[in-house]
C-alpha positions in Angstrom: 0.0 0.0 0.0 2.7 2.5 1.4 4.7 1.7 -2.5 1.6 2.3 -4.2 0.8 5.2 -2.9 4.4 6.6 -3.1 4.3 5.7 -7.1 1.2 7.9 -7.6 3.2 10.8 -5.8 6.2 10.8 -8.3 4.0 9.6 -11.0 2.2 13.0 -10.2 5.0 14.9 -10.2 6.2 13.8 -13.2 3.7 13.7 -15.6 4.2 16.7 -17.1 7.9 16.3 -16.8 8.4 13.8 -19.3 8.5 13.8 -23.4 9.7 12.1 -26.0 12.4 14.2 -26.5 14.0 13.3 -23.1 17.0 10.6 -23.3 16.5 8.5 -19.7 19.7 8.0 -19.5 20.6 11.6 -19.4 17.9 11.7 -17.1 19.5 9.0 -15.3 22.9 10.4 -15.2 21.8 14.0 -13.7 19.9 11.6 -10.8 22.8 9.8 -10.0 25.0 12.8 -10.0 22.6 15.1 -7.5 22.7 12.2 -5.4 26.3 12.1 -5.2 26.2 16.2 -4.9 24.3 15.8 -1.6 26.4 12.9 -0.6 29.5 15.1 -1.1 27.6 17.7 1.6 26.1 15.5 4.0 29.2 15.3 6.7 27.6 17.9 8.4 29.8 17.8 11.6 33.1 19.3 11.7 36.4 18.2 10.3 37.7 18.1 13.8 35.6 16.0 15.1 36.6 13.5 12.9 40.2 14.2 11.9 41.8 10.8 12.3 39.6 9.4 9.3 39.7 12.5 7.3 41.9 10.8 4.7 40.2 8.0 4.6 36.7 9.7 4.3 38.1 11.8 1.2 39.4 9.0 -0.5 36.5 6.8 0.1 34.2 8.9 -1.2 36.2 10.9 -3.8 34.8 8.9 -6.8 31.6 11.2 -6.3 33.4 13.7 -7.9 32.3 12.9 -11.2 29.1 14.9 -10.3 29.9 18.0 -11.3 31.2 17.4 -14.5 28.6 15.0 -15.5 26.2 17.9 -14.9 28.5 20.5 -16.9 29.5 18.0 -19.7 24.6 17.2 -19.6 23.8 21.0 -20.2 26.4 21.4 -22.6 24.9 18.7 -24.6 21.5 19.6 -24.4 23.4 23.5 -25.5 24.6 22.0 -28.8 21.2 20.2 -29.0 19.2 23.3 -29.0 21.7 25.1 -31.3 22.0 22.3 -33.7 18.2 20.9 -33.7 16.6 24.5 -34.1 17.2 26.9 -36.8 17.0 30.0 -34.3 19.1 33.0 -33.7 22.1 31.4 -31.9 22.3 34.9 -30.0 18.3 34.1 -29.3 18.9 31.0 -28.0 22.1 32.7 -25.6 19.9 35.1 -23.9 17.4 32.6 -23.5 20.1 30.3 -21.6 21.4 33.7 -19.6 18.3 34.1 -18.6 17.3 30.7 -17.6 20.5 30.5 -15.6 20.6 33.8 -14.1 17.2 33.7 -11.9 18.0 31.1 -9.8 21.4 32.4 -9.1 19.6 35.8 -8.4 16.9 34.2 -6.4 19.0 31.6 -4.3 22.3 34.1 -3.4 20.0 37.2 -3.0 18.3 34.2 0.0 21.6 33.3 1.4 23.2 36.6 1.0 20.0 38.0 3.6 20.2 35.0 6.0 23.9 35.8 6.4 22.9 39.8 6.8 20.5 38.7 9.2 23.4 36.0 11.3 25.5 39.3 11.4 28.0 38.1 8.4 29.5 41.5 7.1 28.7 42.9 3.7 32.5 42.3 2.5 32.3 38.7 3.4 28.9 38.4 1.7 30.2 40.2 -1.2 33.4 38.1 -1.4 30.8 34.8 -1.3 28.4 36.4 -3.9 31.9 36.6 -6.3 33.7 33.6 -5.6 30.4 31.3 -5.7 31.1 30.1 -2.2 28.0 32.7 -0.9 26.4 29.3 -0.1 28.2 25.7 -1.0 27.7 24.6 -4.6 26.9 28.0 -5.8 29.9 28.1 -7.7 28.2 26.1 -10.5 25.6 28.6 -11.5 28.1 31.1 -11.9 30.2 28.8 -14.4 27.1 28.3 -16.5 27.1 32.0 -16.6 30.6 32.4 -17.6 30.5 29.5 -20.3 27.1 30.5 -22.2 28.3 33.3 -24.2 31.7 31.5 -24.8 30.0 28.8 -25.9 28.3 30.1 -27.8 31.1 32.1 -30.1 33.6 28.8 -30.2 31.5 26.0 -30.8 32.6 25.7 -34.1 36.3 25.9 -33.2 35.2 23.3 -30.7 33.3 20.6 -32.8 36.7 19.2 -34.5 37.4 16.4 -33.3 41.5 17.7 -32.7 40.4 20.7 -31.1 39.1 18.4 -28.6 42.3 16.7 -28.4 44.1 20.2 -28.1 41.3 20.9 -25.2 42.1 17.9 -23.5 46.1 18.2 -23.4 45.5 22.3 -22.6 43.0 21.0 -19.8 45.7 18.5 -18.5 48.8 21.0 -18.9 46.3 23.4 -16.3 46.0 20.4 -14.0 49.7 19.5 -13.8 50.7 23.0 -13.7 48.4 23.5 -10.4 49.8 20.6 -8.7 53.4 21.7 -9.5 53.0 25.0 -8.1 52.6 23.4 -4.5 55.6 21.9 -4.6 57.6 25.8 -3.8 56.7 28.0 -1.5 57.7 30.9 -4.4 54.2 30.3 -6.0 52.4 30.9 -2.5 51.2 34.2 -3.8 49.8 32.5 -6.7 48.4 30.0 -4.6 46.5 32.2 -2.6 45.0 34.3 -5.5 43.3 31.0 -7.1 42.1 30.1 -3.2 40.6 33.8 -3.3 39.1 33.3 -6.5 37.9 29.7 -5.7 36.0 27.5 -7.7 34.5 29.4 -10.8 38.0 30.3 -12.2 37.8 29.1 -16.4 40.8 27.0 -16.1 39.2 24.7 -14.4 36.2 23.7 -16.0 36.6 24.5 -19.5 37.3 20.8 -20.8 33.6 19.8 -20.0 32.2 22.7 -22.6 34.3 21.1 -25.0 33.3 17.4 -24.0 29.2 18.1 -24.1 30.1 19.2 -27.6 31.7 16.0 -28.5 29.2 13.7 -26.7 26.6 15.4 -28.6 28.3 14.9 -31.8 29.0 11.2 -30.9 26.2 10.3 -28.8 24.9 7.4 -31.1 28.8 6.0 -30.9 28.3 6.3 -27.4 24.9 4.4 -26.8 26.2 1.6 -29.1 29.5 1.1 -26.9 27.7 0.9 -24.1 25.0 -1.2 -25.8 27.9 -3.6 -26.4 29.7 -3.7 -23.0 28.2 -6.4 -20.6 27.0 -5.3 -16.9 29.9 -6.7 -15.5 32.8 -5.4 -17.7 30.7 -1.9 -16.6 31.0 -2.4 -13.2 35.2 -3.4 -13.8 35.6 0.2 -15.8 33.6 1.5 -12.6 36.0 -0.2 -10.3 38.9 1.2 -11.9 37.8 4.3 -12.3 36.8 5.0 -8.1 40.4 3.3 -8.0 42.0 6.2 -9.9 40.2 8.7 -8.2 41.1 7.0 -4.8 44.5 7.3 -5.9 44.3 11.1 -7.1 42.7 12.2 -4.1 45.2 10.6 -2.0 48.2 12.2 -3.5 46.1 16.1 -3.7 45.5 15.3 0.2 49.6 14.2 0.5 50.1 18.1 -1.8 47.8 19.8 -0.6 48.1 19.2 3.1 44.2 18.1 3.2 43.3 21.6 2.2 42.3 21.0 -1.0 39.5 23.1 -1.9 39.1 24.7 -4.3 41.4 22.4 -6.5 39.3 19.0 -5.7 37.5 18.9 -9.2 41.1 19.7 -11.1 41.8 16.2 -11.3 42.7 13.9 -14.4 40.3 11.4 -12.9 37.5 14.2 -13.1 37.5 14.0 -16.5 38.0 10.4 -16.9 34.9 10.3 -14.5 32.9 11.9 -17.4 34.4 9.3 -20.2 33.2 6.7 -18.0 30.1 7.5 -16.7 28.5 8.2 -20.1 30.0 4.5 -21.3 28.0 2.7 -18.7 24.9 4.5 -18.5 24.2 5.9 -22.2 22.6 2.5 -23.1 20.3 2.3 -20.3 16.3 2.4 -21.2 12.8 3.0 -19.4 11.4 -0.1 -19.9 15.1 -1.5 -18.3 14.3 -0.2 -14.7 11.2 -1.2 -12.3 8.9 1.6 -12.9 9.3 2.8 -9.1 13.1 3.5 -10.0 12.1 5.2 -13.2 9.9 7.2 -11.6 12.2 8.3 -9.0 14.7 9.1 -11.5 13.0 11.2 -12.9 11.7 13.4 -10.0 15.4 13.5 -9.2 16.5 14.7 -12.3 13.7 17.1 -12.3 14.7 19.3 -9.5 18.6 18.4 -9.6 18.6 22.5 -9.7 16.8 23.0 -6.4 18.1 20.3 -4.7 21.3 21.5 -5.9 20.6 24.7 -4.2 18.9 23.9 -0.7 21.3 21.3 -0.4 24.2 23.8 -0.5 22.5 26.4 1.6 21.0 23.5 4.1 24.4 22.3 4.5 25.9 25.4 5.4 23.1 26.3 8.2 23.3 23.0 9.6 27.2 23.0 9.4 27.3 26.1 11.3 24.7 24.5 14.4 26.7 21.3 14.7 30.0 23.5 15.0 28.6 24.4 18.2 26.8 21.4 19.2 29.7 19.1 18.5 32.9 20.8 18.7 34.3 18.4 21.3 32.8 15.4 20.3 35.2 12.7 18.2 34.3 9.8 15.7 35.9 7.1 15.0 35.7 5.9 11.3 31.9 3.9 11.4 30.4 6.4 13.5 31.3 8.8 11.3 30.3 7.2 8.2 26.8 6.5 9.8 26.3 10.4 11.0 27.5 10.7 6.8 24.1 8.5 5.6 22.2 9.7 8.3 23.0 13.3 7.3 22.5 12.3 3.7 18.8 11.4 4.3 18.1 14.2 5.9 19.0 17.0 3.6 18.2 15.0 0.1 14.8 14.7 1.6 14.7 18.2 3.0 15.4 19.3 -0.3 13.3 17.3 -2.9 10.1 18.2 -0.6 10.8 22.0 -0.6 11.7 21.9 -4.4 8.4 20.2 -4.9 7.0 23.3 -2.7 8.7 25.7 -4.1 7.6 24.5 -7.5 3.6 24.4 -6.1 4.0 27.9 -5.8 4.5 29.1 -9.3 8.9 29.1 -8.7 9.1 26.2 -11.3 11.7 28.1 -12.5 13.9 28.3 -9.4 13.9 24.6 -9.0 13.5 22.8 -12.4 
């Protein structure tokens, strides 16, 4: 009764959701990456508290970082699709995406911005958040999208060889390298602490996946037969060595970086090997492949991946900031902590989904889907 009645609430929520022009496994691909999103935010207690298994937490759980640039390397796809499918103004289309981005980033750091005003945060430090992305966690990504449109837009051409992407990809990788080397001497400190001040929007980072959505779009039917072709269990091996990889990576950044690694945790090789691999074992997958209860689930995910996205961030830095107080001398041991991690999980992805579904009840679709 109780799974009956919870199919007719995501069946409800997504009738008008879904089309024919939706792929399910992009669909797919933006659910399992907002759930690895709010994984990545859901150690709500401080690093103190747990510092003896801080390594071990960051490499356990540092495959998750493919989630971000799945989503970049998703709405960069779906770009080219709208510029390639329909013959519109390309500059049309632009200010439509501008647009479409630039609400919700209004809406949701205008929110945090006032509940830090209100907690007595000074207008510099607001300011400084608002710029760098970091005015509540995640928010980073909206201003990336807002950077990338318009430069999108103009290169795509350049872009859509297929050695250009190769030229992307070594330029991408030189970037990487270059911002592990420069921790190795304390004469680049200065330039260490400018890309710490500009935090995570900075091009350099990020600019591979513009290239990549491109590509995937241009090769998705290559894609979705290579995946058709791999069994399950050769999937689940290119998994394996893939959260290897990243275990691997995110050991050595910890070793360079001294555990401080933010805001260089997503300029990783393994990031975009992530991307490579994720779209190889999922592209394939189908509707009528899942139990309906799973596809409907996805889809409600994938959905409001943008408002979860959001509340998460701004849920995990409220909550962050009461259990600084409320546990500041408490200490976990490696299981505990990992529980308090799914326990937290729970908690803010279903905080999240409900006031997304809320939010969208009262005519801010736009803010959450």
């Amino acid at each position: 009764m109780q799974k009956k009645l919870f199919h007719q609430l995501l069946q409800s929520e997504i009738s008008t959701y879904q089309n024919i022009d939706r792929l399910f496994s992009l669909d797919l691909l933006k659910a399992i990456s907002i759930i690895a999103v709010v994984s990545f935010h859901s150690t709500l207690v401080p690093k103190i508290t747990y510092v003896n298994s801080q390594l071990y937490m960051e490499v356990l759980f540092s495959p998750l970082r493919f989630c971000v640039p799945v989503f970049l390397v998703i709405y960069f796809l779906l770009f080219e699709k709208a510029l390639s499918k329909h013959k519109v103004s390309t500059l049309s289309v632009v200010q439509k995406r501008l647009v479409r981005i630039l609400i919700p980033t209004m809406f949701w750091f205008s929110i945090t911005a006032l509940l830090k005003l209100i907690n007595k945060s000074s207008w510099i430090e607001v300011s400084g958040g608002i710029l760098n992305g970091e005015i509540f966690t995640g928010g980073y990504y909206l201003l990336i999208l807002l950077q990338f449109i318009p430069f999108f837009a103009i290169f795509r051409p350049w872009f859509s060889k297929q050695i250009n992407v190769f030229i992307a990809i070594m330029i991408q990788s030189s970037v990487y390298i270059w911002i592990y080397t420069i921790h190795w001497s304390s004469k680049f400190n200065q330039i260490v602490f400018i890309l710490k001040f500009i935090h995570r929007p900075l091009f350099i980072y990020w600019f591979i996946y513009m290239v990549l959505g491109i590509y995937c779009y241009k090769k998705w039917s290559s894609i979705v037969k290579l995946s058709s072709l791999l069994h399950i269990y050769t999937k689940v091996i290119i998994l394996g060595i893939y959260a290897v990889l990243q275990g691997v990576e995110a050991y050595y950044a910890f070793v360079v970086l001294e555990g401080d690694i933010p805001p260089f945790d997503y300029a990783m090789f393994s990031c975009m090997l992530s991307v490579l691999v994720m779209f190889i074992c999922f592209a394939s997958i189908k509707e009528d492949q899942v139990n309906p209860l799973i596809k409907n689930l996805v889809s409600v995910l994938s959905k409001y991946s943008l408002g979860i996205f959001c509340i998460n961030g701004i849920l995990y830095q409220l909550l962050s900031s009461l259990s600084l107080r409320l546990f500041i001398e408490v200490n976990f041991n490696f299981l505990e902590i990992i529980i308090v991690k799914l326990l937290c999980f729970c908690l803010l992805l279903s905080i999240s989904l409900v006031l997304s579904m809320l939010l969208e009840r009262m005519g801010l679709k736009v803010v959450v889907c």
